[in-house]
N, C-alpha and C positions, 0 to 999 in steps of 0.2 A: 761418861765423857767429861766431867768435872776436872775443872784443875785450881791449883790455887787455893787450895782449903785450906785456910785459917777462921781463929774466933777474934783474931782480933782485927777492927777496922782498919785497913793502910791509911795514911795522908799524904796525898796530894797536894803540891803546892799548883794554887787558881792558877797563876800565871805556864804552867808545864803543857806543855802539847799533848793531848789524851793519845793514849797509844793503847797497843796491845793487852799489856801488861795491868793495865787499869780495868781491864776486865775480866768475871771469872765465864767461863762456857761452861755452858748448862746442857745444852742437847743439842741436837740436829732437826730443823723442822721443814727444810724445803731445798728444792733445787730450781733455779731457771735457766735461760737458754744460756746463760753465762757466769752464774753465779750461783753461790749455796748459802742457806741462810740457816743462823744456829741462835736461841736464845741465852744473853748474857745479861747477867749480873753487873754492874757498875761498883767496884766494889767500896770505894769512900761514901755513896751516897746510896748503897742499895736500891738502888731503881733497875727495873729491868726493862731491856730493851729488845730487839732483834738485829743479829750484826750478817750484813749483806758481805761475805769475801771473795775475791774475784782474784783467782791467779795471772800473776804478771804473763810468763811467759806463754800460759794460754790465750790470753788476750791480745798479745802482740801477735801473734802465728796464727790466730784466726781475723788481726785486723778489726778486732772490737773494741780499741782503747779510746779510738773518738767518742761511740758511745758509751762509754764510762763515763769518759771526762763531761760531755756534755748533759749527763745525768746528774752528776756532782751540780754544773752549774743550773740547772734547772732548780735542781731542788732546794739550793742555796737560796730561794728567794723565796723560799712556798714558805707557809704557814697557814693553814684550813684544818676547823676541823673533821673536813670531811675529803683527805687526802692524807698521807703515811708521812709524816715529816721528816727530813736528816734533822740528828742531833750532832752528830761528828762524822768527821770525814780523816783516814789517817792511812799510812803506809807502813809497812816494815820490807826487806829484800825482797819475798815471795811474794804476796799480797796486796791488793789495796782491800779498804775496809771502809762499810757505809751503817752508820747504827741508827737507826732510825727507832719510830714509833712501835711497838711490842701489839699486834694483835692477835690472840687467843681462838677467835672464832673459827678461824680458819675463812677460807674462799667460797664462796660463792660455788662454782668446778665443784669442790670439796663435796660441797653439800646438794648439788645436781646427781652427784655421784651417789650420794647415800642416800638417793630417791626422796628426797625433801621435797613436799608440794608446799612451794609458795603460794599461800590465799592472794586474792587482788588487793584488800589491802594493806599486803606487807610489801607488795611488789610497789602500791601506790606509793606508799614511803621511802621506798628505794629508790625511785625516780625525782623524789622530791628532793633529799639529801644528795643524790646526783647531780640532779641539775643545778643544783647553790654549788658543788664543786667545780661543774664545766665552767656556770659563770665566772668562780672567780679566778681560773686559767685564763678564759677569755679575756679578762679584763689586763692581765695581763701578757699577754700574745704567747701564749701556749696551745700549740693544737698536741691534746696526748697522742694521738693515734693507735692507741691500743686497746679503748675501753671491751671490757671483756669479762665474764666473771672470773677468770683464774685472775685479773687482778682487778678484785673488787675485795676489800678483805672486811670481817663484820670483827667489832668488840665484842668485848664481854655481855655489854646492852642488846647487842645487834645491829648499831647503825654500822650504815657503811664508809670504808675508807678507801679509796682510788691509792695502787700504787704503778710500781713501772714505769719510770719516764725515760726509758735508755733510748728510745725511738721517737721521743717529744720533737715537736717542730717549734722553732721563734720563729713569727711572722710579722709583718705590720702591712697598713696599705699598700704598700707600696711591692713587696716581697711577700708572694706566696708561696705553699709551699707546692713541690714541685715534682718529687721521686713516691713511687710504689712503696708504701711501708705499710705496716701494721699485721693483722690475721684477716686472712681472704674471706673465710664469712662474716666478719663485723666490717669488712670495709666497703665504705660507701664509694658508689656508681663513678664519683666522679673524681676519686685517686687512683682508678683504672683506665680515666679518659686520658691523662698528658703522658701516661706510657704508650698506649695505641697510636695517638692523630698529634701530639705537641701541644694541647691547650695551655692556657694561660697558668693553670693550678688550681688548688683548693684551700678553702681556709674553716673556720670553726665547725661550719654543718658537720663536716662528716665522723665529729664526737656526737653529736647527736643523733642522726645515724645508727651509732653503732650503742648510742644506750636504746634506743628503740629495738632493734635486734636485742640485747640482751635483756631487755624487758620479756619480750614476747617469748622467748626461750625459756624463763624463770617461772611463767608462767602454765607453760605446756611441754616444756619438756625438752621443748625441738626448736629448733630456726625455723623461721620461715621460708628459706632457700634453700636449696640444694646444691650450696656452695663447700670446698674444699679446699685444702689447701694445695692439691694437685689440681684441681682447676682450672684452666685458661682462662687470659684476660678476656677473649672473646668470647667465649661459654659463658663468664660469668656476666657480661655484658649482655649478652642475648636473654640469657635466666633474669636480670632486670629489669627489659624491655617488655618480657614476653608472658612470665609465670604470673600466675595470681596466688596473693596470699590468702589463708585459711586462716577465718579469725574464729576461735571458739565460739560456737553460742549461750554459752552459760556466761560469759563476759560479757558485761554492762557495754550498752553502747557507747557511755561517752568514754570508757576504756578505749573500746573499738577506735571511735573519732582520733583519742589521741594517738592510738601505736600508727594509724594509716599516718598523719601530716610527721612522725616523727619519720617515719619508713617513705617517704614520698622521695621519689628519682629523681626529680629536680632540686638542686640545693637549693636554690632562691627563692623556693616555694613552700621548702619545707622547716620546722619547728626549727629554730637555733639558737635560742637565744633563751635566758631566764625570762623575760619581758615577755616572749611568745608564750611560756609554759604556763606564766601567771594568768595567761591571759585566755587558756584554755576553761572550759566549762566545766571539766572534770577534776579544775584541779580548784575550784571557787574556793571551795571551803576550806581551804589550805592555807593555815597560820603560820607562815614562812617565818615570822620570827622565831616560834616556838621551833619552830624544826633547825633554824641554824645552832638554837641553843641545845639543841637535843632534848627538847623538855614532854614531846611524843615517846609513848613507851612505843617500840618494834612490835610489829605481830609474831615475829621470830626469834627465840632468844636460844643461841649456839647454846651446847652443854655444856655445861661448866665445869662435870665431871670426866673431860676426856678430854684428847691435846688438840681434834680437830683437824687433823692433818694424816697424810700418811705414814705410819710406824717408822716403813724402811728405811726414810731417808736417814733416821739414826744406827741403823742398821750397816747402810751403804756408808757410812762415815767410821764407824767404828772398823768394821771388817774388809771393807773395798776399795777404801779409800788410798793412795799410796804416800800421800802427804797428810794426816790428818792434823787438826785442825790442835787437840789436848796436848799434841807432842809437839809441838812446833817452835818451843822453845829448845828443847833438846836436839831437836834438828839443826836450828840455826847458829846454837853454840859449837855444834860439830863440823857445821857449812863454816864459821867462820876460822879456826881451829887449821882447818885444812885451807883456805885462804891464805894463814902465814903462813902455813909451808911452802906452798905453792900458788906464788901470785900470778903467775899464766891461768890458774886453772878458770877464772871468771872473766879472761879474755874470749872468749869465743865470737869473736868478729861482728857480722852482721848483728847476730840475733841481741846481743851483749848491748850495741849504740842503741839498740830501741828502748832495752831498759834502763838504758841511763837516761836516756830521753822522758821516760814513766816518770822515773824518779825524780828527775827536775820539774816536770811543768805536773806533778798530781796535784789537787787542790785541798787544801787541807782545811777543813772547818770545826768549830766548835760555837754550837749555837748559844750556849750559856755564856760563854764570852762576847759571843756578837751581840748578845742581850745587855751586857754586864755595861759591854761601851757602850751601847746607845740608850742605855738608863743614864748614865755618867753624861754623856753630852747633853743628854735632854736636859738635865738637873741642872749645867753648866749654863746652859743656853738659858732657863727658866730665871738663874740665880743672877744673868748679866741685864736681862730684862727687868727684874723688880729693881737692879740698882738704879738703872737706868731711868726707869721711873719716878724713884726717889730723886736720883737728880734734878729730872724735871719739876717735881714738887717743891725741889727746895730753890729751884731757880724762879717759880714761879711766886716764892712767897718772899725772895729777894730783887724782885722785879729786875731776874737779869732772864736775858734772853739765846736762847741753847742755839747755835748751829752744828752740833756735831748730832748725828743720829746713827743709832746700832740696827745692824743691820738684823731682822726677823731671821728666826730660827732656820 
């Protein structure tokens, strides 16, 4: 699936919009509900990444362009290390394009799938490293609504990293959030109450919620419900009211303690909060700083001698695929090619204004740039403050007196 083979480095000028072209494709490593993701090469700065592409005109026709977009702006603000960063965000005619953070480990799913028992305390770890991500979503009014192990993804170390924000909610006091989203067995009680009866909404809990289900799943294998994704809101509401959970008995009580207040039916009652987690018995001994630094080795370290993922999706890209991803420059030169002959032919009415509409409002980011300016301003802003002070000092050592003051960074 390689394209772009050269030995010699291209250069890039810093100021150029990262595109296509600046990257080489390396393989095919995943699909989701709207996107396929392939590992690439960066080719001026050899770093590898994973680039998320998402067909235009499939997105428009299924009506997923909101969630795109508003993935883009979610994730334009993260920065954790225990969630999947964007690096760049970029478009060409077919495509949008999301490159984010490269992890190797593969999913959580992945490895439930290849009969991995998780010991308790590697699960203990994963909960820890969790819960410093939810905080620092929460802190700034993100509810994911999707926590789950298919995206939970582990590094080369094994910790874990949160991704998937295409169903993220912005919230603040005032605005809860309000619609059915997420996967029916991780969702909690009470994002099935305001579809039923009209409630008010839901806000942070029900990330926590859904890391307590995927705790207790990592651990044994299974859910604790008997929920589906054919499901009914009211089945699954009764199945909350009604069933009792099975807690293994080879798990430690104060395990037990916490998966019950994480799993408690009442939001208001139950675990949500980093403050609550600290402040569990099971979690005492727990050196939160060492763990935001990553300085705990994992009980689980993925193989390092395998990709971690399933084969076929490079399979299904090479062979099944009817726009694939290697040839897409070829494509586009021939898509354009036939454009001058025939400029009708990318009229196509309706479907045609949606993509022009993609095309104008996509967001287009590059995080080394957004770093490059807000090192520059800082530096700026640092450089106006020590004049400034010098001013001061030297007004005070000529006994004159300053009314004019800079305003703080």
């Amino acid at each position: 699936m390689g394209a772009n083979h050269s030995h010699k480095t291209p250069v890039f000028d810093e100021n150029e919009d990262v595109n296509f072209d600046h990257f080489q494709i390396l393989r095919a490593i995943g699909k989701g509900s709207f996107g396929k993701v392939c590992i690439v090469q960066k080719q001026d700065s050899k770093k590898m990444y994973a680039m998320k592409y998402m067909n235009k005109q499939q997105c428009v026709e299924r009506n997923e362009v909101r969630n795109v977009f508003k993935e883009l702006q979610v994730m334009q603000g993260l920065d954790h290390p225990f969630l999947v960063n964007l690096w760049y965000s970029f478009q060409d005619e077919e495509d949008m394009f999301m490159v984010v953070d490269l992890l190797l480990g593969g999913d959580l799913r992945y490895h439930l799938q290849q009969n991995v028992h998780f010991k308790e305390e590697t699960v203990k770890h994963y909960i820890c490293e969790l819960a410093l991500a939810l905080d620092y979503l929460q802190s700034r009014y993100i509810i994911h609504r999707d926590i789950k192990p298919d995206n939970i993804l582990l590094d080369d170390h094994g910790h874990v990293h949160i991704t998937d924000f295409n169903i993220a909610a912005l919230v603040n006091e005032e605005k809860q959030a309000t619609s059915i989203a997420g996967t029916k067995p991780y969702m909690a009680p009470e994002i099935f109450h305001p579809f039923v009866n009209g409630r008010t909404g839901y806000l942070f809990a029900v990330d926590w919620w859904s890391l307590g289900i995927t705790a207790y799943e990592l651990l044994k294998g299974q859910r604790p419900y008997e929920i589906r994704s054919s499901t009914s809101v009211n089945e699954a509401l009764h199945i909350f009211n009604s069933a009792s959970i099975n807690y293994s008995p080879g798990w430690s009580s104060g395990l037990v303690s916490l998966l019950q207040k994480l799993l408690t039916v009442s939001s208001t009652q139950r675990l949500s909060s980093l403050a609550d987690m600290q402040g569990s018995p099971y979690l005492a001994d727990i050196n939160w700083d060492a763990v935001l630094e990553k300085k705990l080795t994992a009980g689980f370290i993925p193989n390092k001698g395998q990709l971690n993922c399933d084969p076929t999706f490079e399979l299904e890209e090479m062979i099944l695929e009817s726009k694939p991803l290697h040839k897409k420059k070829k494509r586009l030169a021939k898509k354009l090619k036939e454009h001058r002959k025939d400029n009708s032919s990318l009229k196509n009415g309706h479907l045609q204004k949606h993509l022009d509409t993609v095309q104008k409002e996509f967001i287009i980011f590059n995080r080394e740039r957004h770093k490059r300016n807000t090192d520059q301003a800082q530096q700026k802003c640092t450089a106006n403050m020590e004049e400034h002070r010098k001013e001061e000092d030297d007004g005070k050592n000529n006994n004159v007196i300053k009314t004019n003051y800079t305003q703080p960074c």
